[in-house]
C-alpha positions in Angstrom: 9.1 23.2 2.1 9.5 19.7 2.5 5.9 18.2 2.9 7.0 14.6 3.5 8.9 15.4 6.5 6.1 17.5 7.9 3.9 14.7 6.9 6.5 12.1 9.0 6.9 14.5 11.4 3.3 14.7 12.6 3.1 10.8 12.7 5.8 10.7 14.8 4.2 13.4 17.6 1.1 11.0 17.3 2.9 7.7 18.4 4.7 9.4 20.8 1.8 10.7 22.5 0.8 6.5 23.3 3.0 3.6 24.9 6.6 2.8 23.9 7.5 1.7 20.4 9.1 -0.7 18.4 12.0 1.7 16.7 12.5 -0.3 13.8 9.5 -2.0 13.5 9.8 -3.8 9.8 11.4 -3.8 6.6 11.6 -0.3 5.8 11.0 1.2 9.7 8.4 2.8 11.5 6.4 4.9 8.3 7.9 2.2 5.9 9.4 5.0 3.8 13.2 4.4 4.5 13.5 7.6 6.3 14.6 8.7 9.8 15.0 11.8 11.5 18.0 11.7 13.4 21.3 12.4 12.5 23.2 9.4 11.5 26.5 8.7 10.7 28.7 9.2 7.5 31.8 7.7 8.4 32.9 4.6 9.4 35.2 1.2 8.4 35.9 -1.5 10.2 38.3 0.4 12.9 36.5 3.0 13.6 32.5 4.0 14.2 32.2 0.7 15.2 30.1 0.5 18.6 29.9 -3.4 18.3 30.0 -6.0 16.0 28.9 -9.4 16.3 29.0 -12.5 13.4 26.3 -14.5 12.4 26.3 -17.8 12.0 24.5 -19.0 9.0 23.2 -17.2 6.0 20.0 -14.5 6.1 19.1 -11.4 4.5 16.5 -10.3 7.0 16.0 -6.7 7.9 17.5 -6.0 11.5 14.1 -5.1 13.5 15.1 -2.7 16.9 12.3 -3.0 19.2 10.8 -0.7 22.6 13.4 -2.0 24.9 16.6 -1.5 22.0 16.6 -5.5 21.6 18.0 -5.9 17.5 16.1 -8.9 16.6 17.4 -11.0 13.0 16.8 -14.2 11.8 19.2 -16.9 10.1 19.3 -19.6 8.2 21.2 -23.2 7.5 22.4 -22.7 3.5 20.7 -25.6 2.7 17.6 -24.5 4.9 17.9 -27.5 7.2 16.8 -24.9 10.3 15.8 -21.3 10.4 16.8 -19.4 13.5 16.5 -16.1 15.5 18.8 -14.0 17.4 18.4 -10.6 19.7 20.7 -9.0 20.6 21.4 -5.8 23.1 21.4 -2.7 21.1 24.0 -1.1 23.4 26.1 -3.8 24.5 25.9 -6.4 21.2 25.4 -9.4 23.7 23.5 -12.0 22.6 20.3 -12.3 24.2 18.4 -15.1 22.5 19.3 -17.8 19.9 16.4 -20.1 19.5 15.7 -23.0 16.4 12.5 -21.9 15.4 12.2 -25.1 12.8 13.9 -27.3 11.2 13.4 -29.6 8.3 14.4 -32.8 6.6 14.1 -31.6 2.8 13.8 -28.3 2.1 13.7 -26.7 -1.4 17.0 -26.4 -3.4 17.3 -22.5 -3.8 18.5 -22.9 -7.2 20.0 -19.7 -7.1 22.9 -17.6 -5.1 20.9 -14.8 -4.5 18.6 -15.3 -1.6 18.2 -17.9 1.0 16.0 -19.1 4.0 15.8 -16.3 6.0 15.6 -13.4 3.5 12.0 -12.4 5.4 11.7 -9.3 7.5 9.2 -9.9 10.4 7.7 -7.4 12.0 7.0 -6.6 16.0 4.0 -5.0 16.9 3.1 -4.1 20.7 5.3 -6.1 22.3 4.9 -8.9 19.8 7.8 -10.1 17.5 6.5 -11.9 14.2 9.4 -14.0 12.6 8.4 -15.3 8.6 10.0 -17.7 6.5 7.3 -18.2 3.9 6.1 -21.4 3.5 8.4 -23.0 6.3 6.4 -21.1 9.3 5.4 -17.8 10.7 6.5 -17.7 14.4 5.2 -15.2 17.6 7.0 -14.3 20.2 7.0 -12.3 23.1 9.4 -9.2 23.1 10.4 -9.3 26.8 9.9 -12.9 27.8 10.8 -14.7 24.4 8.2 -16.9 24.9 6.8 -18.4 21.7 2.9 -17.1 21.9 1.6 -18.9 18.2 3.4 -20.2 15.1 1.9 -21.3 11.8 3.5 -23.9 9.5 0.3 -24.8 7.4 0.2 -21.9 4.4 1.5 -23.8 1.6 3.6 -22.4 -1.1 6.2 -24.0 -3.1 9.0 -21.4 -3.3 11.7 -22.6 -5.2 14.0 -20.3 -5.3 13.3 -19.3 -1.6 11.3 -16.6 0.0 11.7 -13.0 0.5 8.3 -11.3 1.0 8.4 -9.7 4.3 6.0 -9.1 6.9 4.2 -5.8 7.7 1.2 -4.4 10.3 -2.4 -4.9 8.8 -5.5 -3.1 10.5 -7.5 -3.9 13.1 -5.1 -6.6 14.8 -3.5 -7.7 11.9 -0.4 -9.1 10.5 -0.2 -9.4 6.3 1.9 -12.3 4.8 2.9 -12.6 1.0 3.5 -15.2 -1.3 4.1 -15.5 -4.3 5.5 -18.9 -5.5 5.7 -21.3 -8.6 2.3 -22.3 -7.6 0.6 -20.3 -5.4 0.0 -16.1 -5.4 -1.9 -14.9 -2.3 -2.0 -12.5 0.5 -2.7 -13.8 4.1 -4.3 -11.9 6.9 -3.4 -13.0 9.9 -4.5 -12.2 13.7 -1.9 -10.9 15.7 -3.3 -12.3 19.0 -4.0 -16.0 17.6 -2.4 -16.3 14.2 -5.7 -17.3 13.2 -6.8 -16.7 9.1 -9.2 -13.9 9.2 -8.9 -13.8 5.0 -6.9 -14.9 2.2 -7.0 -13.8 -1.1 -5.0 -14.9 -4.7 -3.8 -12.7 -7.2 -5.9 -11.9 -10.4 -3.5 -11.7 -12.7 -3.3 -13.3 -15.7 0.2 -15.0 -16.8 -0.8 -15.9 -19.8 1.9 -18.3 -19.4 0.2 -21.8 -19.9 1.4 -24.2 -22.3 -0.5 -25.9 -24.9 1.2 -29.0 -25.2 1.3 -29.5 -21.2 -1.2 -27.2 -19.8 0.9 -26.5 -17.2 3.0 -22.9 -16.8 6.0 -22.4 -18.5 9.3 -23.4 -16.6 7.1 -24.8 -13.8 5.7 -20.9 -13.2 9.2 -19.7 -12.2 7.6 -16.2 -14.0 5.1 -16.2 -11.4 7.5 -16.0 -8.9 7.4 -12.3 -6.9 9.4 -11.6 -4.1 7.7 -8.5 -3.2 6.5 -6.7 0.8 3.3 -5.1 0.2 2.4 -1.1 1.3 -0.5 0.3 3.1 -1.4 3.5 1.8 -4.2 6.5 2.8 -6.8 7.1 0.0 -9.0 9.3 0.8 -10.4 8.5 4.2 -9.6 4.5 3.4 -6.8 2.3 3.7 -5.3 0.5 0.8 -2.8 -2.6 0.4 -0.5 -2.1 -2.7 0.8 -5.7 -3.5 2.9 -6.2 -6.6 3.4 -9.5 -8.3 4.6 -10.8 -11.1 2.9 -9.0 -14.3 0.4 -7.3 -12.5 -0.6 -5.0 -9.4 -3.1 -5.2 -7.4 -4.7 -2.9 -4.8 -6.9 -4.6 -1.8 -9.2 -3.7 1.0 -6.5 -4.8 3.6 -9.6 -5.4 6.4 -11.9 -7.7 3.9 -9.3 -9.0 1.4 -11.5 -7.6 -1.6 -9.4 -6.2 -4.5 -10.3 -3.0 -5.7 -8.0 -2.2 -8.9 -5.0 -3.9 -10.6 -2.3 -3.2 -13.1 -1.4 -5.2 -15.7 2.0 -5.4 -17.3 5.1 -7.6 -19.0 7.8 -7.4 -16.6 8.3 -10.6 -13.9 10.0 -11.5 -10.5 9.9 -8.0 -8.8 11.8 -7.5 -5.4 11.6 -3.3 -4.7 9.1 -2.4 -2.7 6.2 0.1 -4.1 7.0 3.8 -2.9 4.0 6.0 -1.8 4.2 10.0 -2.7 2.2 11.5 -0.1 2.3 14.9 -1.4 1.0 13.7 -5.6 -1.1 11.0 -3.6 0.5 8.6 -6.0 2.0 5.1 -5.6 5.3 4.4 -7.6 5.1 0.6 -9.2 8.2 -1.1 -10.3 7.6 -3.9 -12.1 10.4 -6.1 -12.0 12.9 -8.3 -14.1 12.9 -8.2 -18.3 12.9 -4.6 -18.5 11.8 -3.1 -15.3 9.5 0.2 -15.3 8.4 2.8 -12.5 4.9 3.7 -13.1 3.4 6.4 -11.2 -0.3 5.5 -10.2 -2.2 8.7 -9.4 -4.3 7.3 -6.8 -7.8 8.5 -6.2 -11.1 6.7 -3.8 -12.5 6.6 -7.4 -9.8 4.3 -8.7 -11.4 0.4 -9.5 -11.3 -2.0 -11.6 -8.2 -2.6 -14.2 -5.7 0.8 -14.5 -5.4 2.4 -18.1 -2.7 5.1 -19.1 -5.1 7.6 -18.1 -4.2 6.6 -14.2 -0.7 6.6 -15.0 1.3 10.1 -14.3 4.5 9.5 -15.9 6.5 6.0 -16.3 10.3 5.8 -16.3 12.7 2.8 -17.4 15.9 3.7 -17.6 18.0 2.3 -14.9 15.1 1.4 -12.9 16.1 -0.6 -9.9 15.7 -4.4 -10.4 15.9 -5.4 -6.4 16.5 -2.5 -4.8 13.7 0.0 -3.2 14.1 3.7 -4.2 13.6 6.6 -1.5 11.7 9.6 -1.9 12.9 12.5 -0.1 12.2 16.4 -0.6 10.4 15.0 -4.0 12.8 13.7 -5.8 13.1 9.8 -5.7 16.7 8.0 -6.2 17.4 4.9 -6.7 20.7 2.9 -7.8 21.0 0.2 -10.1 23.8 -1.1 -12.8 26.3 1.0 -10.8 24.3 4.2 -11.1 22.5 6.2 -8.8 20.0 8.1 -10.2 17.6 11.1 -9.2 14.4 11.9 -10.7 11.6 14.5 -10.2 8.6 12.4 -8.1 5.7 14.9 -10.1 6.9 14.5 -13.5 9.0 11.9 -13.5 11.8 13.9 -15.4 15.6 13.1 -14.8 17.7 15.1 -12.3 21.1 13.6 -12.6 22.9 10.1 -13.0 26.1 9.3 -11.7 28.2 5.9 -12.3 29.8 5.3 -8.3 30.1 1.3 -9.1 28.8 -1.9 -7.6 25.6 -4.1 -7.4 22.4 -2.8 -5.3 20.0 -5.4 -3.5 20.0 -3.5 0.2 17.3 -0.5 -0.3 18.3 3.2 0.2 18.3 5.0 3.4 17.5 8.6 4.0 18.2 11.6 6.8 17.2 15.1 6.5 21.3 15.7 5.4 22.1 12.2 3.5 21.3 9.8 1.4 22.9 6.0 1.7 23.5 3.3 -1.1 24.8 -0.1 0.1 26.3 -2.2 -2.5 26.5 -5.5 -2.8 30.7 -5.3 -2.4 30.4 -3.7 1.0 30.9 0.1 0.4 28.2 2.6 1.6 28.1 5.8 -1.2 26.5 8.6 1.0 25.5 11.8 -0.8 23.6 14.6 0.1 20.0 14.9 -1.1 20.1 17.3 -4.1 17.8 18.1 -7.4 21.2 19.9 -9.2 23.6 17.8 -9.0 25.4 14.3 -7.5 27.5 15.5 -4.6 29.3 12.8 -2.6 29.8 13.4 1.5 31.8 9.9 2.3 32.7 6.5 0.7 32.5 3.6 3.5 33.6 -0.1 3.4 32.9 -3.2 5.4 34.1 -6.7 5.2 31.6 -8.3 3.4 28.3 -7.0 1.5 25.2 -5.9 2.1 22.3 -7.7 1.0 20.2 -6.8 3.9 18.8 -3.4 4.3 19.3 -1.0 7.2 18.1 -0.3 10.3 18.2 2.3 12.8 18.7 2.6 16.4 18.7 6.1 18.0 21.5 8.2 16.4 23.2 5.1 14.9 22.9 2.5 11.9 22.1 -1.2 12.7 23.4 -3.0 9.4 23.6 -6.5 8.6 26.4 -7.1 6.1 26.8 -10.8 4.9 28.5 -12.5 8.0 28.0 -10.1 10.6 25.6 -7.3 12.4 26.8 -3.7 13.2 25.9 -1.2 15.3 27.4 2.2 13.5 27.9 5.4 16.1 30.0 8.1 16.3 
């Protein structure tokens, strides 16, 4: 029996049973597990499956967000950052719907870096509300239907760097969570979604341990401080939790107050993939970054405070752990690609399933359906495999133009994917 589905499946009934929802409402969709329902498909190239496509101007790794009325919103950005945009489109048609300058600036901050750029933020949209983030350069609300521009905020400081990535997600009660974690500055930001107004804010714990004698300033102007990490709300016990990872250390928050309630400590720096939550081991799976990233299951408990020892750790795994890209858990086994390999590993004990070596570079997190598993490399080429604890067993090979860096949405029975230049709607 497969208990996550259940447990997805009685979430769904729930939502139905109240107004119209966003379909793809953030990074990872509506349960922010990188899991849908439907049947999806597993074949496609650039003649064929191909409902629409439509290029995009400028440069963005943003999440394609599908609202209640099928609007696919993304954002997009000048390469140097000189403006940051947004676009909707029509889900069934592909026609542009909205392009609108959302800012623009003089002298942004040199990326210093290939990887990401200035519009790398998934927003969010939230009952009729879309909420477009580009870290420190502004956090803008619009209306869904009428595209009118309800509240923006340009004043959370944060000195990037090398660009931001942290997305957006829903907090309670009428909240909207934003991440940062810069050269300077580590915090979370609750936001109200009516207002945008600061209801708390509160900075990472951690200790860096990275301060120079000579200077007393950090080391490489706190480039290791640097996270570019969307946070998760998890169920514990009969509470809610907000599991934000940062640069060498966890932490775990009260998302209505702001208080912290535990942390982790560790080494590793700079993590992008998101933290996984098991339902069914009521566990949350850490990984902690760049150096030599490590998956640590965190058996979480109401009685869980204060710093985490080994004793709260179920199992830990490092080899081939994925340095950007967010694992899925499905049927309770976790996979996750990295170096070319997609791996598969039990989510109770942690032991390894399988390996197999299908090639390429992973940033775009996995996707899963009740038949299929997806991996979107860096080159362009969708591996899709079916969801198995014996063995690798491939069901299709796809390629598109140019790469994915973004990760996937879905629309109905189809694929919303952003590849480098241009946005797809994938049918059959």
């Amino acid at each position: 029996m497969d208990t996550n589905r259940i447990l997805r499946g009685v979430v769904a009934f729930v939502l139905s049973c109240g107004a119209a929802s966003a379909q793809w409402p953030e990074l990872h969709g509506p349960d922010s597990d990188r899991f849908s329902d439907r049947s999806l498909p597993q074949k496609w190239d650039e003649e064929s499956h191909v409902s629409w496509k439509v290029p995009i101007e400028g440069r963005g790794w943003s999440t394609p967000l599908v609202d209640q009325r099928e609007q696919v919103w993304i954002t997009t950005a000048h390469p140097e950052g000189y403006w940051m945009d947004v676009i909707v489109v029509d889900g069934k048609s592909g026609d542009q719907l909205l392009r609108r300058r959302l800012r623009t600036t003089d002298n942004p901050e040199i990326l210093n870096n290939e990887v990401n750029t200035y519009a790398s933020c998934t927003g969010a949209i939230v009952d009729g509300r879309a909420y477009l983030h580009f870290g420190s350069y502004g956090t803008f609300c619009l209306d869904t239907e009428t595209y009118a521009e309800i509240w923006r905020r340009t004043d959370l400081p944060a000195s990037h760097w090398r660009g931001p990535a942290s997305s957006v997600i829903e907090g309670e009660g009428g909240t909207i969570l934003l991440t940062f974690d810069a050269a300077d500055l580590q915090y979370t930001a609750c936001l109200d979604q009516l207002t945008g107004a600061t209801r708390w804010i509160t900075h990472r714990s951690t200790d860096f341990g990275d301060i120079e004698e000579e200077t007393g300033f950090p080391t490489n102007a706190g480039d290791f401080r640097k996270a570019y990490i969307t946070p998760l709300l998890v169920s514990v016990g009969e509470t809610r939790q907000l599991i934000s990872v940062g640069s060498k250390g966890a932490q775990s928050y009260d998302p209505v107050s702001g208080a912290e309630i535990w942390s982790l400590a560790f080494k590793e720096f700079t993590p992008s993939s998101r933290p996984v939550y098991d339902p069914v081991n009521e566990r949350v799976l850490i990984n902690t970054g760049l150096g030599k990233p490590i998956i640590h299951a965190v058996d979480l408990s109401p009685k869980l405070k204060g710093a985490v020892t080994e004793e709260d750790i179920a199992w830990s795994v490092f080899q081939r752990t994925p340095r950007r890209s967010t694992p899925v858990l499905h049927g309770g086994v976790l996979y996750f690609a990295e170096g070319g390999v997609l791996s598969a590993i039990d989510a109770q004990s942690g032991e390894k399933l399988w390996a197999e070596r299908i090639g390429g570079t992973y940033s775009a997190s996995l996707l899963a359906t009740p038949e299929a598993v997806y991996a979107f490399s860096e080159e362009g080429e969708t591996t899709v495999f079916a969801p198995s604890r014996e063995a690798f067993q491939e069901l299709s090979k796809n390629t598109l133009e140019a790469g994915f860096m973004a990760s996937p949405a879905v629309l109905g029975d189809s694929l919303i994917l952003r590849t480098k230049e241009a946005l797809y709607r994938i049918g059959e």
